[in-house]
N, CA, C and O of each residue as an XYZ file, in Angstrom:
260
protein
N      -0.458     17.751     50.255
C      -1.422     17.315     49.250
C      -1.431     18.247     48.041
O      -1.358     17.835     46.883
N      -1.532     19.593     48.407
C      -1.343     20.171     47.022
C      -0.321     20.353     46.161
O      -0.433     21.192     45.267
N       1.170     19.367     46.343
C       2.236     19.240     46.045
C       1.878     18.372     45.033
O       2.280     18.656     43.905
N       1.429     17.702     45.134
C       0.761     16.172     44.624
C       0.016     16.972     43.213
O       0.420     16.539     42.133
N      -0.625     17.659     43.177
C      -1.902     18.403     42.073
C      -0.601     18.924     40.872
O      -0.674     18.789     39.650
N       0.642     19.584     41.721
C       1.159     19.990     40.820
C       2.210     19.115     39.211
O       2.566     19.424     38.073
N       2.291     18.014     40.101
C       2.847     17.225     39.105
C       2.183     17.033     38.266
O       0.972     16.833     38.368
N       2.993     17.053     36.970
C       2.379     16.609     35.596
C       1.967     15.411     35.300
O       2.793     14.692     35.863
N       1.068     14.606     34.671
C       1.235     13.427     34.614
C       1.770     12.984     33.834
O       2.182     13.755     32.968
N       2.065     11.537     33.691
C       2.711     10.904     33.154
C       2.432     10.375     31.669
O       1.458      9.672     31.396
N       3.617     10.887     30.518
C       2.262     10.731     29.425
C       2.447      9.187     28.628
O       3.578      8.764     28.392
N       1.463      8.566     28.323
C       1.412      7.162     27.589
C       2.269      7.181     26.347
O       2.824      8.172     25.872
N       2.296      5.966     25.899
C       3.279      5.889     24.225
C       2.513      6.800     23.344
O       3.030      7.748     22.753
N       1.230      6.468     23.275
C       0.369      7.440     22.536
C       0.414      8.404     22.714
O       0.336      8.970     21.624
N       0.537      9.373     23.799
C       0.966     10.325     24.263
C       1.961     11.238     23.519
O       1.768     12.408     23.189
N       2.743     10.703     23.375
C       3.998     11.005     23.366
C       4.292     10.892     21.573
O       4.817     11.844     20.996
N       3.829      9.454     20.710
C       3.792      9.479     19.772
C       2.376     10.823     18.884
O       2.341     11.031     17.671
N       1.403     11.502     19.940
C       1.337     12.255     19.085
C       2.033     13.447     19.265
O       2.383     14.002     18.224
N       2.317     13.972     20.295
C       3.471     14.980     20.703
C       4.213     15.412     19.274
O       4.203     16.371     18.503
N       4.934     13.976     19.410
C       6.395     14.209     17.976
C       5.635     14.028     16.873
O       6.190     14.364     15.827
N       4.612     13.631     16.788
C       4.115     13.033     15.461
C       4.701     12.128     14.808
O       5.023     12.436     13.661
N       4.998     10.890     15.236
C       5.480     10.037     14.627
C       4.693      8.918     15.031
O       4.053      8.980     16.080
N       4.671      7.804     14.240
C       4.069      6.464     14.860
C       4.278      5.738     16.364
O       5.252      5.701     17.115
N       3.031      5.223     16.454
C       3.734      4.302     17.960
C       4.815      3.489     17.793
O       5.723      3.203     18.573
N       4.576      3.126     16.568
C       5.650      1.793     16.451
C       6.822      1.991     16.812
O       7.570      1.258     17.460
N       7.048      3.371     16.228
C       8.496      3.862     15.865
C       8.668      4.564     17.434
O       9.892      4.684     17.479
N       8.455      4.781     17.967
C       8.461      4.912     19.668
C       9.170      3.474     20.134
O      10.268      3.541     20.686
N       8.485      2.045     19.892
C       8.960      1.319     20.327
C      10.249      0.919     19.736
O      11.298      0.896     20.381
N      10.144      0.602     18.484
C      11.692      0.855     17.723
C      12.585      1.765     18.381
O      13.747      1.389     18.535
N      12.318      2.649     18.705
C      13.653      3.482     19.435
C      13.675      3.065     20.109
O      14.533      2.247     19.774
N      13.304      2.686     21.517
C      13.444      2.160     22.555
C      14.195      0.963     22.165
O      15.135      0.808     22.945
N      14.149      0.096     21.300
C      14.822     -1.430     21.256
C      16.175     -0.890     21.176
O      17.042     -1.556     21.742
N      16.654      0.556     20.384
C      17.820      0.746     19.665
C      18.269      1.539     20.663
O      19.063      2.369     20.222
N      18.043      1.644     22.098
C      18.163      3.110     22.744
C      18.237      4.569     22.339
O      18.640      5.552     22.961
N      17.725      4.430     21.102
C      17.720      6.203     20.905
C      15.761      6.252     21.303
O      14.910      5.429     21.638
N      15.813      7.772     21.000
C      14.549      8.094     21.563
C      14.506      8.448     23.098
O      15.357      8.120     23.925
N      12.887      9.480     23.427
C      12.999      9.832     25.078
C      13.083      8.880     26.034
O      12.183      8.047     26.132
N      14.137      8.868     26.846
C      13.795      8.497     27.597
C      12.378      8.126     28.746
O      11.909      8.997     29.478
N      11.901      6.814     28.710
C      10.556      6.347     29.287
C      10.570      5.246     30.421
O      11.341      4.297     30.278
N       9.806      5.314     31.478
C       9.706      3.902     32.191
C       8.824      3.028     32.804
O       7.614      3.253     32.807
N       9.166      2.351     33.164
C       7.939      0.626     32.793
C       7.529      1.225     33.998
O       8.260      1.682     34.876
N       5.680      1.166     33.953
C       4.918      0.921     35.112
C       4.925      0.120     35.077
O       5.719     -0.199     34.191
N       4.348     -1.007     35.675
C       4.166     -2.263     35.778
C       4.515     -3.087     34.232
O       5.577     -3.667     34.006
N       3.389     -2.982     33.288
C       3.536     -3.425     31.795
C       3.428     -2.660     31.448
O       3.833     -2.744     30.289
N       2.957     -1.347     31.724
C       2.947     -0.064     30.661
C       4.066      0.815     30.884
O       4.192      1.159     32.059
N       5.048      1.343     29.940
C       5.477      2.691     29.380
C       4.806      3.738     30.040
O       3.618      3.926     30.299
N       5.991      4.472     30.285
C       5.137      5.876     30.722
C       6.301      6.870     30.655
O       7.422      6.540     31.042
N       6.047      8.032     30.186
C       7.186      9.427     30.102
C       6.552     10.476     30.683
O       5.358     10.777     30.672
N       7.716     11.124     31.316
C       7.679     12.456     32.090
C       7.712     13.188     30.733
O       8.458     13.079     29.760
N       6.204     14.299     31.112
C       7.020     14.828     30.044
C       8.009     16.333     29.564
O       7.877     16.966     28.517
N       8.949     16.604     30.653
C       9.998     17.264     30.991
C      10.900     16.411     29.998
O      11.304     17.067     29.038
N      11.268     15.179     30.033
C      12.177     13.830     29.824
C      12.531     14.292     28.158
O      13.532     14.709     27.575
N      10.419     13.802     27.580
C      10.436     14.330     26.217
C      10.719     15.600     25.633
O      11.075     15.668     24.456
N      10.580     16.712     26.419
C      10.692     18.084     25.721
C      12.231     17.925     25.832
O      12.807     18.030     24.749
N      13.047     17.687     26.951
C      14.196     17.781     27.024
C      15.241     17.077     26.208
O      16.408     17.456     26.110
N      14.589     15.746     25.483
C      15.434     14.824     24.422
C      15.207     15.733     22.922
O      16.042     15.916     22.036
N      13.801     16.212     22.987
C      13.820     16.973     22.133
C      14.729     18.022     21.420
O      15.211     18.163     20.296
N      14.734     18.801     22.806
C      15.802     20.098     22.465
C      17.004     19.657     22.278
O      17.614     19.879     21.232
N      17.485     18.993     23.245
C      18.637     18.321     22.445
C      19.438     17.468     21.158
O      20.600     17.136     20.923
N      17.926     17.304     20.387
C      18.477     16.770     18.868
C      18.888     17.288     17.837
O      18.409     18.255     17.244
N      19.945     16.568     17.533
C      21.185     17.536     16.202
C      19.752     18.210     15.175
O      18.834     17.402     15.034
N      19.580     19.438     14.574
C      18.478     19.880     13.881
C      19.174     19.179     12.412
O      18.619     19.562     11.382
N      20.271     18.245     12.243
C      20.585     17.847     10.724
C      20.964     18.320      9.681
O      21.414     17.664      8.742
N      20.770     20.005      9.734
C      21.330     20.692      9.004
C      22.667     20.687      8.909
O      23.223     20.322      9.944
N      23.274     20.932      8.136
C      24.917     21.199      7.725
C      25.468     22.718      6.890
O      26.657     22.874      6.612
């Protein structure tokens, strides 16, 4: 049982769109295009680990040249 306490929960689109600071919308837009964190369907709702998000994070080109 106290294995259970330690997991993080699971964070919502909102969640997550304020994290990055970007719109919800644009959360779902990525998802149509497959870019963006990886997320998955509860039933009808979205939901991200959020290990998933920090980890898509670190991995994005910073754009500089």
């Amino acid at each position: 049982m106290d294995e259970i306490q330690l997991i993080a929960p699971l964070w919502t689109v909102q969640d997550v769109a304020e994290y990055l600071r970007v719109p919800v919308q644009t959360l779902y837009s990525w998802r149509q295009t497959g870019y963006g964190p990886p997320c998955r369907r509860v039933g009808k709702h979205l939901r991200y680990r959020p290990t998933d998000v920090a980890t898509w994070l670190d991995n994005l080109d910073d754009g500089v040249a």
